[in-house]
C-alpha positions as CSV (number, residue, x, y, z in Angstrom):
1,X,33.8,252.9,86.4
2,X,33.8,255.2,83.2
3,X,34.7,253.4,79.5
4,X,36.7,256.4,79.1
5,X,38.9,256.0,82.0
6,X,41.6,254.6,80.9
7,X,44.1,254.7,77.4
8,X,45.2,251.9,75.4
9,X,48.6,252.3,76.3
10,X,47.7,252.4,80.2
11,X,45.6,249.2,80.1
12,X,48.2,247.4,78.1
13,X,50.9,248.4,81.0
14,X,48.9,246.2,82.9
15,X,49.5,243.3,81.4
16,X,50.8,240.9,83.5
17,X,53.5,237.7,82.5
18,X,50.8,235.6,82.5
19,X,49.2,237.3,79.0
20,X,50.4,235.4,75.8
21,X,53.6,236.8,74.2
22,X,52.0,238.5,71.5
23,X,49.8,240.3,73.8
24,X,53.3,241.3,75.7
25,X,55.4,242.3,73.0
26,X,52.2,244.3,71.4
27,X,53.9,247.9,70.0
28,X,53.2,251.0,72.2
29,X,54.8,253.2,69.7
30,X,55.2,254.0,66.2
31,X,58.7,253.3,66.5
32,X,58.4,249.7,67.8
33,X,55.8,249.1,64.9
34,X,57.3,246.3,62.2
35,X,55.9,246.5,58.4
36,X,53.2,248.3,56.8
37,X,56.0,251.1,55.5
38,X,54.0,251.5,52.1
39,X,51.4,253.4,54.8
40,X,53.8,254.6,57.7
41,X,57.1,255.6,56.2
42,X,57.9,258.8,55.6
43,X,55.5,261.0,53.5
44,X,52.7,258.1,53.4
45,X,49.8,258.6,53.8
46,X,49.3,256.9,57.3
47,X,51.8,258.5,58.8
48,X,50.4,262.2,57.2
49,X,47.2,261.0,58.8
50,X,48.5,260.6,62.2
51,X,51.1,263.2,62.4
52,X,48.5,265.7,61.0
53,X,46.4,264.8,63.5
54,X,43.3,263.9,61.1
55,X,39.8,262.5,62.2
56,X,38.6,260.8,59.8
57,X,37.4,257.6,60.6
58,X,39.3,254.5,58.9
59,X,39.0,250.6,57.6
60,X,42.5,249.0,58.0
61,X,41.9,245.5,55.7
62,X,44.3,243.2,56.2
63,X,45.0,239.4,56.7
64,X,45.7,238.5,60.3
65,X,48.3,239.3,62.8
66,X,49.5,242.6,61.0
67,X,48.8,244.7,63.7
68,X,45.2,246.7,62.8
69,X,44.5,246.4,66.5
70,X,47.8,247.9,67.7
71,X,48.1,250.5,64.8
72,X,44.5,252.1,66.1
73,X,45.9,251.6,70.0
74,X,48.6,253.7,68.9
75,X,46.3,256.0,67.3
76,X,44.4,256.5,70.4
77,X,47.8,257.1,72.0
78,X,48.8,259.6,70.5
79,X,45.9,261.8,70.0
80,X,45.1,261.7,73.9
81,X,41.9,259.8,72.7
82,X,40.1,257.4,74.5
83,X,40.1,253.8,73.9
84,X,36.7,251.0,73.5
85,X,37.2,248.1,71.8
86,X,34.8,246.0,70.4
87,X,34.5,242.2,68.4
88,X,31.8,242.1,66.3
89,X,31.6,238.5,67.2
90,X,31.2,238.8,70.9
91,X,29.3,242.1,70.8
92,X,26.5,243.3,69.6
93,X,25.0,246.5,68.2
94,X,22.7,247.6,70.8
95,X,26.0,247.6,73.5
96,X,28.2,249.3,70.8
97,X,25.1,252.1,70.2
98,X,25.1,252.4,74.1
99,X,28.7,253.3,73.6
100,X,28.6,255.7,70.9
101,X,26.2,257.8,72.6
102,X,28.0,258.0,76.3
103,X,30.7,258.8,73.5
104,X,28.8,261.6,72.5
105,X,28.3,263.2,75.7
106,X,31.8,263.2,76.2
107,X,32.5,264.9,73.4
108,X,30.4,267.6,74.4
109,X,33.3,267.9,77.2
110,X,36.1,268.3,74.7
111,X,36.6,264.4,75.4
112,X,37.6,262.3,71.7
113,X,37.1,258.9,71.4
114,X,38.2,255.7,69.3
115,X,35.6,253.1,68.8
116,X,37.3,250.3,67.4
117,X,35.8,247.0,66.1
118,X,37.6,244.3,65.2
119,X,35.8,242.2,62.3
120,X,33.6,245.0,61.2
121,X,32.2,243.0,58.8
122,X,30.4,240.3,61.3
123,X,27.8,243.0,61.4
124,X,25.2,243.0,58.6
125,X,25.0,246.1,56.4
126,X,21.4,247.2,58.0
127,X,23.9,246.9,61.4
128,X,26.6,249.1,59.9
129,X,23.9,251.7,59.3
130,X,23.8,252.5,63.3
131,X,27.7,254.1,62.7
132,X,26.5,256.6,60.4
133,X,25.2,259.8,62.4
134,X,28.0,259.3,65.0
135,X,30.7,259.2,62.4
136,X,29.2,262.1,60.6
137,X,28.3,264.2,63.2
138,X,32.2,263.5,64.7
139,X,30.9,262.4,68.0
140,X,33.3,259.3,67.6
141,X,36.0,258.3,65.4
142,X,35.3,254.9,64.0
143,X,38.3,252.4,63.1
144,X,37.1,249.0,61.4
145,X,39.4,246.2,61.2
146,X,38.6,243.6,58.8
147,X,40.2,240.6,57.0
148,X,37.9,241.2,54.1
149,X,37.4,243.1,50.9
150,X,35.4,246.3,52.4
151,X,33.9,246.9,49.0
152,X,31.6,243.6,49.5
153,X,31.3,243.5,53.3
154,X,30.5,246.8,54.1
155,X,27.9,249.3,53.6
156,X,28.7,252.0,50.9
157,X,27.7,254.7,52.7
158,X,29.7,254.3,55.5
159,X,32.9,253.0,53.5
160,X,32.2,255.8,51.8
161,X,33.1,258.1,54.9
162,X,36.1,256.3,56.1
163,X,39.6,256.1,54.7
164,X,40.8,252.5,53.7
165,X,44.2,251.4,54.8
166,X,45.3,247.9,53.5
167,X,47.8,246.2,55.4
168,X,49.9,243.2,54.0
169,X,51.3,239.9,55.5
170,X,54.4,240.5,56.6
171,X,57.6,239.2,55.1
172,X,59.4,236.6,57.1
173,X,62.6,239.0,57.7
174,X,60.2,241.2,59.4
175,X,58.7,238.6,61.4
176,X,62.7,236.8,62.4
177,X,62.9,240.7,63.6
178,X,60.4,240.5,66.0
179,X,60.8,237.2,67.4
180,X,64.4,238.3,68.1
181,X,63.2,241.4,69.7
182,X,60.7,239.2,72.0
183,X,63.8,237.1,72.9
184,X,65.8,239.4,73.5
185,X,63.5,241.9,75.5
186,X,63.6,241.4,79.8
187,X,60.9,243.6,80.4
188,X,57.7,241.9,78.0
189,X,60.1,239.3,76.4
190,X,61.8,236.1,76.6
191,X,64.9,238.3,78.0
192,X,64.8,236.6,81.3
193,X,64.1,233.2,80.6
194,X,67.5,232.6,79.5
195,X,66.7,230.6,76.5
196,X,68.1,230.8,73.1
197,X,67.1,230.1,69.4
198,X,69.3,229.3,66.2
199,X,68.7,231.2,63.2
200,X,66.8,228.8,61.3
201,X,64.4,227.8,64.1
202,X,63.3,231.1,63.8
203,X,63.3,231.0,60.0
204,X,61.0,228.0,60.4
205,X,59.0,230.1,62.9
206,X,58.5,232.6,60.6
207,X,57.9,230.7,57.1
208,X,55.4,228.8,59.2
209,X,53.6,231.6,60.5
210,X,51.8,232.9,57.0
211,X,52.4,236.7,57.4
212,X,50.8,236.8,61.1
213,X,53.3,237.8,63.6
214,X,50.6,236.8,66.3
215,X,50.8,233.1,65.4
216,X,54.6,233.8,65.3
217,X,55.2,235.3,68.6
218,X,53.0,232.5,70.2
219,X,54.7,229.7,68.6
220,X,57.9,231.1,70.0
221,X,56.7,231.3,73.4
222,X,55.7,227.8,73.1
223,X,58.9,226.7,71.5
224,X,60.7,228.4,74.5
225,X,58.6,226.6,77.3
226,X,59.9,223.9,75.5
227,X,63.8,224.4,75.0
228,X,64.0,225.4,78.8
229,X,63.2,221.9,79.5
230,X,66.3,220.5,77.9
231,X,70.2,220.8,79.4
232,X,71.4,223.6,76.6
233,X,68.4,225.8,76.4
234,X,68.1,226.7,73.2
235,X,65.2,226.7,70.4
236,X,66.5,224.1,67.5
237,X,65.0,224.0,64.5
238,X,63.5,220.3,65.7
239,X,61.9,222.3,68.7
240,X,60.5,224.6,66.5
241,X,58.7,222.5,64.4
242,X,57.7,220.5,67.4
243,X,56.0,223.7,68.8
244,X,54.3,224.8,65.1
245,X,53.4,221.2,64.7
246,X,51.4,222.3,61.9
247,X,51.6,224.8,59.6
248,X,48.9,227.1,59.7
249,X,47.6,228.0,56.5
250,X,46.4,231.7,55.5
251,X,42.8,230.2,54.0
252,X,39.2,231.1,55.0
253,X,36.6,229.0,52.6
254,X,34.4,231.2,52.3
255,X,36.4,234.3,52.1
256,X,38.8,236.2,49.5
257,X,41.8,233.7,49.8
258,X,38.8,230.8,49.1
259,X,38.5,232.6,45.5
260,X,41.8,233.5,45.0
261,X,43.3,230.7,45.4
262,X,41.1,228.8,42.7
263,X,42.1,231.5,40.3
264,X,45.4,230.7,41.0
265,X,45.0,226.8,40.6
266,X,42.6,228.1,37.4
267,X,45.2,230.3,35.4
268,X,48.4,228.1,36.4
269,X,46.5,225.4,34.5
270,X,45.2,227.2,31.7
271,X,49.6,228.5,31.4
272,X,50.1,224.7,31.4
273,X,52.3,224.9,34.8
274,X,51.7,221.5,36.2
275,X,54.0,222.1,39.0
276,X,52.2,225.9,40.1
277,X,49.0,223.9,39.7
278,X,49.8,221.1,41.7
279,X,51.0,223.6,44.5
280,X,47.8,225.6,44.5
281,X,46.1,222.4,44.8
282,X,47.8,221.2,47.5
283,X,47.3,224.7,49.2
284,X,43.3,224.5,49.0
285,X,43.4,220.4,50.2
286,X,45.9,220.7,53.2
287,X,43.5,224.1,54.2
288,X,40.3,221.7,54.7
289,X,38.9,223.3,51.3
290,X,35.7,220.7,50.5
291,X,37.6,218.5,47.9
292,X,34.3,218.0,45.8
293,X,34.6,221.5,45.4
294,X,38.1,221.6,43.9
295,X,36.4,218.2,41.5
296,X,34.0,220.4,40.7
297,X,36.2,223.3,39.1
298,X,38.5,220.7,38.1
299,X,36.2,219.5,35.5
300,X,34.9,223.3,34.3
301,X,38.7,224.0,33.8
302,X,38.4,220.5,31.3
303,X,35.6,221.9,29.1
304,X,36.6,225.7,29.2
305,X,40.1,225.7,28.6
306,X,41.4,222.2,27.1
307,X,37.6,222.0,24.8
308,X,37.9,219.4,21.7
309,X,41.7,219.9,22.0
310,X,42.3,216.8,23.9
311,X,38.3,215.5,24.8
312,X,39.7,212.6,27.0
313,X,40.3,215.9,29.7
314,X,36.7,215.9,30.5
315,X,36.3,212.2,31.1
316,X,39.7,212.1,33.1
317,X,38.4,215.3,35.2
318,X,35.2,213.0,36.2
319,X,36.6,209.8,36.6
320,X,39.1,211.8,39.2
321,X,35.5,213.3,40.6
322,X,34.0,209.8,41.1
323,X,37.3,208.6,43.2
324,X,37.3,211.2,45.3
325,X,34.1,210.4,46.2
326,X,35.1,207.0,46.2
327,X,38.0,207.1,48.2
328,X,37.7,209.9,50.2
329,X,40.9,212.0,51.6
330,X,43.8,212.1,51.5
331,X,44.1,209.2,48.9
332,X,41.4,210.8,46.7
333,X,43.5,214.2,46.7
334,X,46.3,212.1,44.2
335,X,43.2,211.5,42.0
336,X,42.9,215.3,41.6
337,X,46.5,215.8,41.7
338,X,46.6,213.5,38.2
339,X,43.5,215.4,36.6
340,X,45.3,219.0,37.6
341,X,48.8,217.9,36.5
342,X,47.3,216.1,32.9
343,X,45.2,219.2,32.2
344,X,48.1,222.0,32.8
345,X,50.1,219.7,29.9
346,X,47.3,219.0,27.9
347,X,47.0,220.8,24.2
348,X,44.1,224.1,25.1
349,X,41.9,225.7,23.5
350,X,39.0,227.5,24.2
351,X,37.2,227.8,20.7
352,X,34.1,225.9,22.2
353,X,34.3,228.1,25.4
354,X,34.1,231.3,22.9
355,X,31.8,229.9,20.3
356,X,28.8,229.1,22.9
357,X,29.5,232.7,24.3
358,X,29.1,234.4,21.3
359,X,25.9,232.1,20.6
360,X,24.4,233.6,23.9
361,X,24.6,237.3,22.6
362,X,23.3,236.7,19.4
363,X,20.3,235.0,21.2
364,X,20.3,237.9,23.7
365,X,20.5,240.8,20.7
366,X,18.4,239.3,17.8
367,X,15.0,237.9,17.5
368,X,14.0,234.5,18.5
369,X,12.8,233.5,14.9
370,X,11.0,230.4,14.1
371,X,12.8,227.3,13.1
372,X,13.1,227.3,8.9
373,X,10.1,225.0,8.0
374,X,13.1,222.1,6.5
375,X,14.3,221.6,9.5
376,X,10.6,221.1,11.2
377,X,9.3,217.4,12.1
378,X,6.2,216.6,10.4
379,X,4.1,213.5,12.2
380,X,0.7,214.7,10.8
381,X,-0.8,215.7,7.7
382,X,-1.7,219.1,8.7
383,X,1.8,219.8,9.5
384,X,2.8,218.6,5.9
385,X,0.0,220.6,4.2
386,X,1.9,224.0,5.9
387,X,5.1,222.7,4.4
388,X,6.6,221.7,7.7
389,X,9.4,219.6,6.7
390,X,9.4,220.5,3.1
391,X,13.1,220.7,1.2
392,X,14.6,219.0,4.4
393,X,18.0,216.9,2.6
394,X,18.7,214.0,4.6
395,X,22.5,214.0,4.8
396,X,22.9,210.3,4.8
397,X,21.5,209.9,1.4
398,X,23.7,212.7,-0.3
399,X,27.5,212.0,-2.1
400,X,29.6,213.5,1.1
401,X,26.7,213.0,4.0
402,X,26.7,216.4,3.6
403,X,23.4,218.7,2.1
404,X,23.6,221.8,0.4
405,X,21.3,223.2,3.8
406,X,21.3,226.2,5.7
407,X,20.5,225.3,9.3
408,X,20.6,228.4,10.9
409,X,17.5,230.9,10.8
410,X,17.5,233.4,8.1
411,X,19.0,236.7,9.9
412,X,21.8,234.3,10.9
413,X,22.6,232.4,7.7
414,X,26.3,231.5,7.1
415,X,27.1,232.8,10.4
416,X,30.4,231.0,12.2
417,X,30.6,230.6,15.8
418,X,32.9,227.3,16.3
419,X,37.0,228.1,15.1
420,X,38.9,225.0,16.2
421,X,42.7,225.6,17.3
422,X,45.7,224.3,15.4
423,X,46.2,222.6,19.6
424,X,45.9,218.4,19.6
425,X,43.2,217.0,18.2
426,X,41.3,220.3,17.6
427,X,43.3,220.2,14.6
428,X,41.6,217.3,13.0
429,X,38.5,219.4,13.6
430,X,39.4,222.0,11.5
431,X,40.6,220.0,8.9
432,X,36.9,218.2,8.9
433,X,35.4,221.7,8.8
434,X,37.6,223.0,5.9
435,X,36.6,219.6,4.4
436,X,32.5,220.2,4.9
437,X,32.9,223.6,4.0
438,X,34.5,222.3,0.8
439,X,31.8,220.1,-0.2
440,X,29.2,222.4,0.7
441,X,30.3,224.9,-2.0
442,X,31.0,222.3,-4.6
443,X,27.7,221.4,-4.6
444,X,26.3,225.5,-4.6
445,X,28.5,225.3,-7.7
């Protein structure tokens, strides 16, 4: 039999009551589609695409469950095009080239086709290279579905051919919408089962379900199978949560929401919100995030943003490392809850954090001069005869402990990198400095 037999829309007509819900209730048409109404409301650009019938190939980037497989199914649909759709995980690039050139032929027959491949970015960028001729020459018309940022998984020279949709999460109105649609609907629904939900078991449904109306339309279909088991039929918010039973978390540790997250958990610290910070904590733990990991950035967010303004941060930070190694999880997580919620209140500064960067690109732009000859050691006579050591003050013999001494090398002298903050004891700092300072120039005087 021919790929290019049948259309999306035919082959999903065929489902039968044994597919999952989501599978059932997938959209056939642009009018059943929920969300995404920045790209396929009126006048966007989407729905231009579409309407104006345009072949350009196209990257729709989006987290899970918001509907880039159905969106290019629809496509397909209504540009009479045919339909092959591909995983990256379970397929590989010598089938998918075998496809794109039977794809060819037919094109020389007036046929169009859709390749789509769900998790573009599985394949390597050397693999993504095998797109480019059939894209360019129009032979195919290539829709990627990915869940992460194109501009680091994919090759440039094909992103640079395709159009890049991003699709969001969906809100949980939009997802109570649909999970009242699926109940309601006899033909692909929950219509005929004669089963019932309250409104805030779906509410649960859908704050549980992340954005992804897949994980949303399959928790209902389980929470249904259950409520038809008991005398009133009908989906409480106790069955709900019995057919979630956990809440699954929109987190991939290696992906975007790995580093976004930590940003959060970063700059909710660094705005001294204990409460944000101790929710984005919780966030990365309860998603399996390696908790050493967390420690780890836990104690760079000590030294970078609460510095010399509170020292005991650092010490803290890696006496809540050590008892999470210690302990292990989930009692170890508290021990990183208390670092987290002590350094959002903590006084911050980042005057050590600026000085040592600025010290870097001086070293970078000026010349790596040798070290003044006072501040040389001198164990041997020959190094004494070339004046190594000579002039050196030893501090602890002057009135102050402080010598009249430029330490820094000559193209450099007087130059300030270190400017303590008025913030906790960073203050005391700065009063110490104005004092050195003070005595330094008495003693010039």
């Amino acid at each position: 039999m021919s790929l290019f037999d049948r259309s999306p829309i035919d082959a999903q007509s065929a489902s039968t009551r044994q597919s999952p819900l989501a599978e059932r209730m997938r959209p056939r048409a642009l009018d059943e589609f929920v969300g995404q109404e920045h790209l396929l409301g009126a006048g966007k650009p989407l729905a231009l695409a579409i309407a104006h019938d345009d072949a350009t190939s196209m990257i729709f980037w989006g987290p899970p469950g918001t509907g880039k497989t159905t969106l290019a199914k629809i496509i397909a649909a209504l540009t009479q095009s045919s339909f092959i759709e591909f995983s990256a995980v379970l397929s590989g690039i010598k089938e998918i080239k075998a496809v794109m050139a039977e794809a060819e032929k037919a094109a020389d027959f007036g046929s169009r086709t859709i390749l789509f491949v769900d998790e573009i970015h599985r394949f390597n960028k050397a693999q993504q290279d095998a797109f480019l001729p059939y894209v360019e020459r129009g032979s195919i018309r290539l829709i990627g579905a990915t869940t992460e940022n194109p501009s680091f998984e994919l090759n440039a020279a094909l992103l640079s051919r395709c159009r890049v949709y991003t699709l969001q999460a969906l809100s949980e109105t939009q997802i109570v919408a649909l999970l009242t649609r699926a109940l309601a609907d006899e033909t692909r629904g929950l219509g005929t089962a004669g089963v019932a939900a309250d409104e805030e078991a779906l509410a649960t449904i859908a704050s549980y379900a992340s954005g992804d109306a897949r994980n949303a339309l399959n928790a209902l279909d389980v929470a249904a199978s259950l409520a038809a088991e008991e005398p009133a039929q009908r989906i409480t918010k106790k069955i709900a949560a019995e057919a979630l039973q956990r809440r699954v978390l929109l987190y991939d540790k290696k992906g975007e929401q790995h580093y976004d997250i930590i940003s959060a958990l970063h700059k909710s610290v660094r705005n001294s919100d204990a409460d944000a910070s101790l929710y984005w904590l919780g966030r990365m733990l309860q998603a399996g995030e390696d908790p050493m990991y967390v420690a780890r950035r836990v104690v760079r967010m000590a030294v970078e943003d609460i510095g010399l303004a509170a020292p005991e941060a650092l010490n803290l930070c890696l006496s809540a490392r050590d008892a999470m190694h210690f302990l292990g999880q989930p009692e170890g997580d508290l021990a990183l809850a208390q670092a987290v919620v002590y350094l959002a209140l903590a006084p911050k500064s980042n005057a050590v954090y600026t000085a040592y960067g600025e010290v870097k690109r001086d070293i970078e732009a000026t010349a790596a001069e040798p070290v003044p000859l006072h501040l040389r050691n001198a164990p041997t006579k020959l190094m004494k005869s070339l004046d190594y050591g000579k002039g050196y003050q030893y501090a602890h013999d002057v009135e102050g402990r402080v010598a009249d001494m430029e330490c820094l090398p000559p193209s450099l002298a007087s130059r300030r990198y270190y400017h303590p903050t008025q913030e906790g004891r960073e203050r005391l700092l700065a009063q110490r400095m104005d004092e050195v300072a003070r005595i330094r120039q008495s003693k010039r005087g």
